[in-house]
LOPALO-228130 format. One record per atom (N, C-alpha, C, O, CB): residue number from 0; residue in one letter; atom name; y, x, z. Coordinates in Angstrom, 1 decimal. Atoms other than C-alpha are relative to their C-alpha. Glycine has a CB too. Example, Ala and Ser with C-alpha at 12.3 -4.5 7.8 and 13.67 -1.06 7.14 Angstrom:
! residues 2
TIPA   nr  rest  atom      yy      xx      zz
TIPA    0     A     N    -1.2     0.9     0.0
TIPA    0     A    CA    -4.5    12.3     7.8
TIPA    0     A     C     1.2     0.9     0.0
TIPA    0     A     O     1.2     1.9     0.7
TIPA    0     A    CB     0.0    -1.0     1.2
TIPA    1     S     N    -1.1    -0.9     0.0
TIPA    1     S    CA    -1.1    13.7     7.1
TIPA    1     S     C     1.1    -0.8     0.8
TIPA    1     S     O     2.2    -0.3     0.9
TIPA    1     S    CB     0.5     0.4    -1.4
This chain:
! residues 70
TIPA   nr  rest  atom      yy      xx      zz
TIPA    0     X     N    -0.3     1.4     0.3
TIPA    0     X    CA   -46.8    29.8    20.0
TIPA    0     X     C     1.5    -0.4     0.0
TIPA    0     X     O     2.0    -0.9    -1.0
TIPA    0     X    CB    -0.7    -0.8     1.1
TIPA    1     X     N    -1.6     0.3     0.4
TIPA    1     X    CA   -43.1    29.6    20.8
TIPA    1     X     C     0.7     0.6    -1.2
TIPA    1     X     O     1.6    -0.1    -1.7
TIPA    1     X    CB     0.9     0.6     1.1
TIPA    2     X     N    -0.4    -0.5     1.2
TIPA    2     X    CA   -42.3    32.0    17.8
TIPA    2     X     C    -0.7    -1.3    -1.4
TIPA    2     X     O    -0.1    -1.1    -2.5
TIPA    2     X    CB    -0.7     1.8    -0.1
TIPA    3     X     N     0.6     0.7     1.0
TIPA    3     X    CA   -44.2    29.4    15.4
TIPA    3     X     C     1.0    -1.7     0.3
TIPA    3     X     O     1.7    -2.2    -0.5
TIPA    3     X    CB    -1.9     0.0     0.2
TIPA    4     X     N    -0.9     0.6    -0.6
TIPA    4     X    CA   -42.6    26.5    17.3
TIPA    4     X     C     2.0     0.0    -0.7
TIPA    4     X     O     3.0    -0.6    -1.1
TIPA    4     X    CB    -0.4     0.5     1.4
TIPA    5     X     N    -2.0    -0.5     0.2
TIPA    5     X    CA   -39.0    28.0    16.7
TIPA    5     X     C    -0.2    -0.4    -1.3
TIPA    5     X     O     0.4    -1.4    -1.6
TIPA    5     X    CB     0.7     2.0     0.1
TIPA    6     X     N    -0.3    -0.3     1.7
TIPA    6     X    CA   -39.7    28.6    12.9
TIPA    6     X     C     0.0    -1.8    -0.7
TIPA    6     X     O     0.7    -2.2    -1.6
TIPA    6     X    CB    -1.6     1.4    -1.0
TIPA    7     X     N     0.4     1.1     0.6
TIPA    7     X    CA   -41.1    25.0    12.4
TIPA    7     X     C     1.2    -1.0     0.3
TIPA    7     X     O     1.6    -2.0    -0.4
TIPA    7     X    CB    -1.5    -0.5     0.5
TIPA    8     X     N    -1.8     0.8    -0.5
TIPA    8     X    CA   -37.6    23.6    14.3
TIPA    8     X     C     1.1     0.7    -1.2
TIPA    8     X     O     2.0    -0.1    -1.6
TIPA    8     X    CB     0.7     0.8     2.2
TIPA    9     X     N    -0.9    -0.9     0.9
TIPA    9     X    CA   -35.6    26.0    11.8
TIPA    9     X     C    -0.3    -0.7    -1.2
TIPA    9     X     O     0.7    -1.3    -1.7
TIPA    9     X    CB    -0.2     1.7    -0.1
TIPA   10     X     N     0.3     0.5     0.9
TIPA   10     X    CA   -37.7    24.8     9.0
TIPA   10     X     C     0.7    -1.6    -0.2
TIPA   10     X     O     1.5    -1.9    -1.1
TIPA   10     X    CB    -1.2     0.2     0.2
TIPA   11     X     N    -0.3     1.2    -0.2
TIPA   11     X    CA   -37.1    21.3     9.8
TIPA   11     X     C     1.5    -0.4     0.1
TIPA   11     X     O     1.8    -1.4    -0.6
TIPA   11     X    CB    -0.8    -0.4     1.0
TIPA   12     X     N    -1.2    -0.1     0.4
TIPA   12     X    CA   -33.4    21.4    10.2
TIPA   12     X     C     0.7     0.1    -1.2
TIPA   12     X     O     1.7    -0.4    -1.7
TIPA   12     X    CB     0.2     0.7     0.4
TIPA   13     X     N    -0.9    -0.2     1.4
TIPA   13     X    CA   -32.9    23.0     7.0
TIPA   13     X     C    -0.5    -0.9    -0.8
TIPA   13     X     O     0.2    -1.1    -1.8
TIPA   13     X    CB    -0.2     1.5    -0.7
TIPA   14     X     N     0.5     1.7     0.4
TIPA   14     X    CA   -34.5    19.9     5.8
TIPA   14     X     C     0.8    -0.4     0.0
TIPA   14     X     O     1.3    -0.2    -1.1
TIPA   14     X    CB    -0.7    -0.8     0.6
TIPA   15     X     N    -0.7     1.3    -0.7
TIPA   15     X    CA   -32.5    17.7     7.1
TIPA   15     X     C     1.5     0.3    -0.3
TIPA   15     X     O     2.5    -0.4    -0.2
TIPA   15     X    CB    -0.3    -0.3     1.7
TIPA   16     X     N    -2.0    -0.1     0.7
TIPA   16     X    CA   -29.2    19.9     5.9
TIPA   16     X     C    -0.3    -0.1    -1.6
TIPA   16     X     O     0.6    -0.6    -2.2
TIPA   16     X    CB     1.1     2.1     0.3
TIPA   17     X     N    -0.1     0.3     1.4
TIPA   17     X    CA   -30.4    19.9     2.3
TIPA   17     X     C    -0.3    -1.4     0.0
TIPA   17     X     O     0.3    -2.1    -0.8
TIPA   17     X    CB    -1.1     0.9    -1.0
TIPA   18     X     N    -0.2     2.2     0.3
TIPA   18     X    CA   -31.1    15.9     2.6
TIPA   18     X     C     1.0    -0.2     0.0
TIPA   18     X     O     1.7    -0.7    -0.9
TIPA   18     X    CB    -0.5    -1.4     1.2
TIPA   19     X     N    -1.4     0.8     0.0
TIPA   19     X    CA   -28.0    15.5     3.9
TIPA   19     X     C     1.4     0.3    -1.1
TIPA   19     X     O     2.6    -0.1    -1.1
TIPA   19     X    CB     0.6     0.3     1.6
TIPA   20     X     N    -1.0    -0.6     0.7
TIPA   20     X    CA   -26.2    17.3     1.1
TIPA   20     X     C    -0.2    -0.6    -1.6
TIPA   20     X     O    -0.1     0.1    -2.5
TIPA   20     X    CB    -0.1     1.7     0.2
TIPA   21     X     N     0.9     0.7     0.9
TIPA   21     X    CA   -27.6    14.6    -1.5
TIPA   21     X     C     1.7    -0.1    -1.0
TIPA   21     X     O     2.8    -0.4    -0.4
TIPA   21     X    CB    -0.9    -1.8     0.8
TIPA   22     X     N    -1.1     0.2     0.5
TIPA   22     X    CA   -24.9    14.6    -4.3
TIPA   22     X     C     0.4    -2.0    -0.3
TIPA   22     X     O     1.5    -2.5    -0.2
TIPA   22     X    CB    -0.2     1.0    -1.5
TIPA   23     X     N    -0.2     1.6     0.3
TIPA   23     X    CA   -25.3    10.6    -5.0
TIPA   23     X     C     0.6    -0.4     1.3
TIPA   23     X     O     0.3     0.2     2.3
TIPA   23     X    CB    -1.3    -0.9    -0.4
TIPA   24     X     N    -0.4     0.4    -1.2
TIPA   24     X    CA   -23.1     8.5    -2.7
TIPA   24     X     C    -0.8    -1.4     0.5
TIPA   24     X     O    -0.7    -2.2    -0.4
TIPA   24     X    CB     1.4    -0.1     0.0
TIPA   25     X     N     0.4     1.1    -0.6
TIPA   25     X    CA   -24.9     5.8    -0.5
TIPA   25     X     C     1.0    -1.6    -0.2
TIPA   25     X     O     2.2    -1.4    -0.2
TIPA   25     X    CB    -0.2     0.5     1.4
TIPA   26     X     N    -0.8     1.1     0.0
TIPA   26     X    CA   -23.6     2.0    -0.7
TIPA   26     X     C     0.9     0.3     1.1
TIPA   26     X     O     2.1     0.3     0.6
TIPA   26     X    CB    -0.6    -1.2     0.1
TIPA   27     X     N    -1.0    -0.5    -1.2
TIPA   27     X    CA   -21.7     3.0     2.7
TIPA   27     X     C     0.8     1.0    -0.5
TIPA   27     X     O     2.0     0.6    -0.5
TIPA   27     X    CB    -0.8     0.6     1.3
TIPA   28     X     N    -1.1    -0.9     0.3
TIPA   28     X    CA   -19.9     5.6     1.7
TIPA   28     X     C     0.4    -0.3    -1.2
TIPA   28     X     O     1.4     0.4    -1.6
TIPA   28     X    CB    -0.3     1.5     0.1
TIPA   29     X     N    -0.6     0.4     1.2
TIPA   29     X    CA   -19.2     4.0    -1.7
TIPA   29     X     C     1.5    -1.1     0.9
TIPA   29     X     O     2.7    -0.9     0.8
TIPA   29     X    CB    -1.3    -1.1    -1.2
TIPA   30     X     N    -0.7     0.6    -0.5
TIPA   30     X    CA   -17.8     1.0     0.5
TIPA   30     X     C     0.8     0.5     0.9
TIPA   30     X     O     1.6    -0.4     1.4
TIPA   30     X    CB    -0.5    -0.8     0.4
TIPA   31     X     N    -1.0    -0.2    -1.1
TIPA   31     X    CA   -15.8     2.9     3.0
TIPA   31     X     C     0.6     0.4    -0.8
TIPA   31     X     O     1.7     0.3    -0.4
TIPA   31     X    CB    -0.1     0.7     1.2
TIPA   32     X     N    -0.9    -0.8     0.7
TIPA   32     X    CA   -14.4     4.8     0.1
TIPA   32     X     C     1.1    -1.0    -0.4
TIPA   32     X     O     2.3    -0.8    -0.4
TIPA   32     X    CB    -0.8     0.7    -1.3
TIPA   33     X     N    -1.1     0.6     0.6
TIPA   33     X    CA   -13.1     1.5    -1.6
TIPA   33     X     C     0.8    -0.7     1.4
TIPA   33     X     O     1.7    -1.6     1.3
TIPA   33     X    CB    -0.6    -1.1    -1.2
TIPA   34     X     N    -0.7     0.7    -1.2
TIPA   34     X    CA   -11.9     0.3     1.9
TIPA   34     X     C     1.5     0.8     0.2
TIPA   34     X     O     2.6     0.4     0.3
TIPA   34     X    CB    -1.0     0.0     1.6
TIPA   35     X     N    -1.4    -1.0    -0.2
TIPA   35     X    CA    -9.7     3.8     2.1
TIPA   35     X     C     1.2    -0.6    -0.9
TIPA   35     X     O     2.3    -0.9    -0.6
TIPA   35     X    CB    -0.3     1.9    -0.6
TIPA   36     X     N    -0.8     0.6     0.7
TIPA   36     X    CA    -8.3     2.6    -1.1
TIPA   36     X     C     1.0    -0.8    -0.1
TIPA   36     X     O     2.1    -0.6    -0.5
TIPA   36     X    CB    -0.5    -0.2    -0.4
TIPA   37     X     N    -0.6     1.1     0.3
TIPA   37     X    CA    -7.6    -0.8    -0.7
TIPA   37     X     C     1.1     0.2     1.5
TIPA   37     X     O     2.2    -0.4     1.5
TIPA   37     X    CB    -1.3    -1.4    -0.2
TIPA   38     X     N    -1.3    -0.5    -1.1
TIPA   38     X    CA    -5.6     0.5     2.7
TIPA   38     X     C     1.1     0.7    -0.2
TIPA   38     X     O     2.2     0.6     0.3
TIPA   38     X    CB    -0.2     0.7     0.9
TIPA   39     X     N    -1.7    -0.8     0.3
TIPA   39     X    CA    -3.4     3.3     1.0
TIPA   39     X     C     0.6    -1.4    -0.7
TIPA   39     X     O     1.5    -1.8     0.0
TIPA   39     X    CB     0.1     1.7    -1.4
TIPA   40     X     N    -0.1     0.6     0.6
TIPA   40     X    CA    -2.8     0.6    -1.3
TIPA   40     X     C     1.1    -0.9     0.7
TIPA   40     X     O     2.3    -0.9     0.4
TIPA   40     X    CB    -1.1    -0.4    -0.5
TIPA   41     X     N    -0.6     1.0    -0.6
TIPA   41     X    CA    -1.5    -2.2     1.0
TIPA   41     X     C     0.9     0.9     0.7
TIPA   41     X     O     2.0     0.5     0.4
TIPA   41     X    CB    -0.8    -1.0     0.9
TIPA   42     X     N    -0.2    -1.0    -0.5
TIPA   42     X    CA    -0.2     1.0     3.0
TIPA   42     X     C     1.6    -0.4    -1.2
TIPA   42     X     O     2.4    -1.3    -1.1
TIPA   42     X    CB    -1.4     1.3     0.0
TIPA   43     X     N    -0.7    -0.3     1.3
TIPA   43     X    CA     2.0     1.8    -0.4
TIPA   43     X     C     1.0    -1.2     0.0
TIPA   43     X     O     2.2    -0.9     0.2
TIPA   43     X    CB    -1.1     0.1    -1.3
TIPA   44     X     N    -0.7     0.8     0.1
TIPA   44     X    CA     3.2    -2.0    -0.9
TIPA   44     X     C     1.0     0.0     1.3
TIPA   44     X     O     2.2    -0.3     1.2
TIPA   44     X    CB    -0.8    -1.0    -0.3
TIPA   45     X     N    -0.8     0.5    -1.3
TIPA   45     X    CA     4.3    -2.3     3.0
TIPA   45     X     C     1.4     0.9    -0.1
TIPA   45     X     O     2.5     0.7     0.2
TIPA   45     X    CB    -1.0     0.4     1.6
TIPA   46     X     N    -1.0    -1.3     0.1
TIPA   46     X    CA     6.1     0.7     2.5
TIPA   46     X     C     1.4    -0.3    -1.1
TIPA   46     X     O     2.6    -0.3    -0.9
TIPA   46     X    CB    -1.0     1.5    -0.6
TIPA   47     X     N    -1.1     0.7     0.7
TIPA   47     X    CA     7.8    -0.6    -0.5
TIPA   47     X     C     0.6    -1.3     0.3
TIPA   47     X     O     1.7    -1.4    -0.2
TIPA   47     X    CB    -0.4    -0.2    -1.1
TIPA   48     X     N    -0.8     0.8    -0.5
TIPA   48     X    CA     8.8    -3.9     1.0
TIPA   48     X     C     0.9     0.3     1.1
TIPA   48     X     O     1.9    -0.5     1.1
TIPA   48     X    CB    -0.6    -0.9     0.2
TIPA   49     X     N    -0.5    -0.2    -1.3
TIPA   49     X    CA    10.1    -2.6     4.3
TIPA   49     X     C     1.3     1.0    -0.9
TIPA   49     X     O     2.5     0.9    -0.6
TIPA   49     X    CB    -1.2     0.8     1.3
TIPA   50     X     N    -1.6    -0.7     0.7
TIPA   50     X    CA    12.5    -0.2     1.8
TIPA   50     X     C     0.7    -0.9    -0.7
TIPA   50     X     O     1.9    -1.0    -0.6
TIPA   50     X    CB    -0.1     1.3    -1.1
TIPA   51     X     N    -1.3     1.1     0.4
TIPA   51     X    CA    13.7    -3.0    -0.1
TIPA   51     X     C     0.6    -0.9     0.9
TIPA   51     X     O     1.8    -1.3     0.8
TIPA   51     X    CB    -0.4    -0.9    -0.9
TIPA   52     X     N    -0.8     0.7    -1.5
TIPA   52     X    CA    14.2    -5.0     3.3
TIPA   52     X     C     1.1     0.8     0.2
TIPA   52     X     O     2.2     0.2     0.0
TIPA   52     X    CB    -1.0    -0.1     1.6
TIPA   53     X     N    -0.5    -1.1     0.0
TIPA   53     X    CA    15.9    -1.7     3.9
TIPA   53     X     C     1.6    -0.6    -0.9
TIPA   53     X     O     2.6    -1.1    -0.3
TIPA   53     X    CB    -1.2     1.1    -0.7
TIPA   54     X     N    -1.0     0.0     0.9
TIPA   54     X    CA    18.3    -2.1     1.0
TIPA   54     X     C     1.1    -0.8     0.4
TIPA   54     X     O     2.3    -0.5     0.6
TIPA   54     X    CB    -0.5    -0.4    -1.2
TIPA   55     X     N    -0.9     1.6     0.4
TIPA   55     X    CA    19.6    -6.0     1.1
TIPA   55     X     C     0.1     0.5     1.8
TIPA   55     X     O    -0.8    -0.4     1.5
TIPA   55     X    CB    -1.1    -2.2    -0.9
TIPA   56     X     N     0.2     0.5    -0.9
TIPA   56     X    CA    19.6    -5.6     5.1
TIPA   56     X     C     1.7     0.8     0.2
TIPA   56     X     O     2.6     0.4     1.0
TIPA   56     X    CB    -1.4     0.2     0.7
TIPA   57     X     N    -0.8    -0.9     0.1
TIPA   57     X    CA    22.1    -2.5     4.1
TIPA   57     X     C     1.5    -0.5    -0.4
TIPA   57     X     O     2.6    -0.4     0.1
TIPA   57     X    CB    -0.7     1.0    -1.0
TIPA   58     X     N    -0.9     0.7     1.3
TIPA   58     X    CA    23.9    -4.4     1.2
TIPA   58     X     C     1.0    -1.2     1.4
TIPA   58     X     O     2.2    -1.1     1.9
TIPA   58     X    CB    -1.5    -1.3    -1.7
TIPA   59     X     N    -0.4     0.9    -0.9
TIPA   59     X    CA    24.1    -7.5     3.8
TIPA   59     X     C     1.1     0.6     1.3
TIPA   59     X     O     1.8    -0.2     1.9
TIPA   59     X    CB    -1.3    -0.5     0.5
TIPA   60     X     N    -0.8    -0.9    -1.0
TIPA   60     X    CA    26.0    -5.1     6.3
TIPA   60     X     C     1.2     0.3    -0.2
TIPA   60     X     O     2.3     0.1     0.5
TIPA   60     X    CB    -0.3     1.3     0.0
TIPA   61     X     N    -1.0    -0.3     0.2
TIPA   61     X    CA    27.8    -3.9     4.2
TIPA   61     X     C     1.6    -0.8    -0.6
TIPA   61     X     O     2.8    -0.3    -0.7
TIPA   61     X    CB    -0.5     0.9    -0.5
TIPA   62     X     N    -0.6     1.2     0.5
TIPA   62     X    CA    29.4    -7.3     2.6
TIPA   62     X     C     0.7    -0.4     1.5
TIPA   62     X     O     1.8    -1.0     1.4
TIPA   62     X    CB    -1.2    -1.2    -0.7
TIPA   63     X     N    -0.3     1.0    -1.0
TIPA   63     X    CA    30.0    -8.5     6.0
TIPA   63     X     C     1.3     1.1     0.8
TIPA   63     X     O     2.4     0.7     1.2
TIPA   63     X    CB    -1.6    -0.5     1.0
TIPA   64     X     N    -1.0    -0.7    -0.3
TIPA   64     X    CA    31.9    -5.4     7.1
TIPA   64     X     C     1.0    -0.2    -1.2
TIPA   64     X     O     2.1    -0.5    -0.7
TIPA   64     X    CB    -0.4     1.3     0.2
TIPA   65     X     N    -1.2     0.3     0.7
TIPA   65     X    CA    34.1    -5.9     4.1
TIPA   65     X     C     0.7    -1.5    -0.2
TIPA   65     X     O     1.8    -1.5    -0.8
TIPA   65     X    CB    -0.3     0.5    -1.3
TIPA   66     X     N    -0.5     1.0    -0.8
TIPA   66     X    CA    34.8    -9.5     5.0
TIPA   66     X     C     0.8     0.0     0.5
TIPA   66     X     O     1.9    -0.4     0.3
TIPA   66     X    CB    -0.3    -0.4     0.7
TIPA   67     X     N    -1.0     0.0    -1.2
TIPA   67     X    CA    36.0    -8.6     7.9
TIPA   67     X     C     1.0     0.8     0.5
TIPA   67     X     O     1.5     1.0     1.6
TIPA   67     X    CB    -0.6     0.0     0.7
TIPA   68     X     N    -1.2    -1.3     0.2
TIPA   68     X    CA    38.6    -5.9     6.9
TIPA   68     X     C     0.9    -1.0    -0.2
TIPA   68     X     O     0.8    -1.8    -1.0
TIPA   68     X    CB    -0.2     1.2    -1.3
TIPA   69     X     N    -0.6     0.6     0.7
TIPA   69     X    CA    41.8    -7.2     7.2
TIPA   69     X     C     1.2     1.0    -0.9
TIPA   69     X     O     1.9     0.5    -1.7
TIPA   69     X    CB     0.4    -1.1     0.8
């Protein structure tokens, strides 16, 4: 009985790994995909405003040191 037992647990597993290996993606994993997206995305922009802050904060520095050269 335990040898039949075992095989029907083995069986049943490998079930449940070929289900889970379904090439179509579920609405969930469609939506978390476009969520990754829409985060590099904003990710990307933040990144580019904080370097142009970057720039003028540079520029602004550097104007004010030459001001104040006498």
């Amino acid at each position: 009985m335990n040898a039949r037992n075992a095989l029907i647990a083995l069986m049943m597993a490998l079930g449940l790994t070929v289900a889970g290996c379904s090439e179509e993606q579920g609405p969930a994993e469609k939506a978390g995909e476009q969520i990754d997206q829409t985060m590099e995305e904003a990710g990307d922009e933040v990144e580019e405003a904080t370097d142009e802050m970057g720039g003028k904060a540079e520029e602004a520095g550097d104007k004010m040191e030459e001001e104040t050269d006498y």
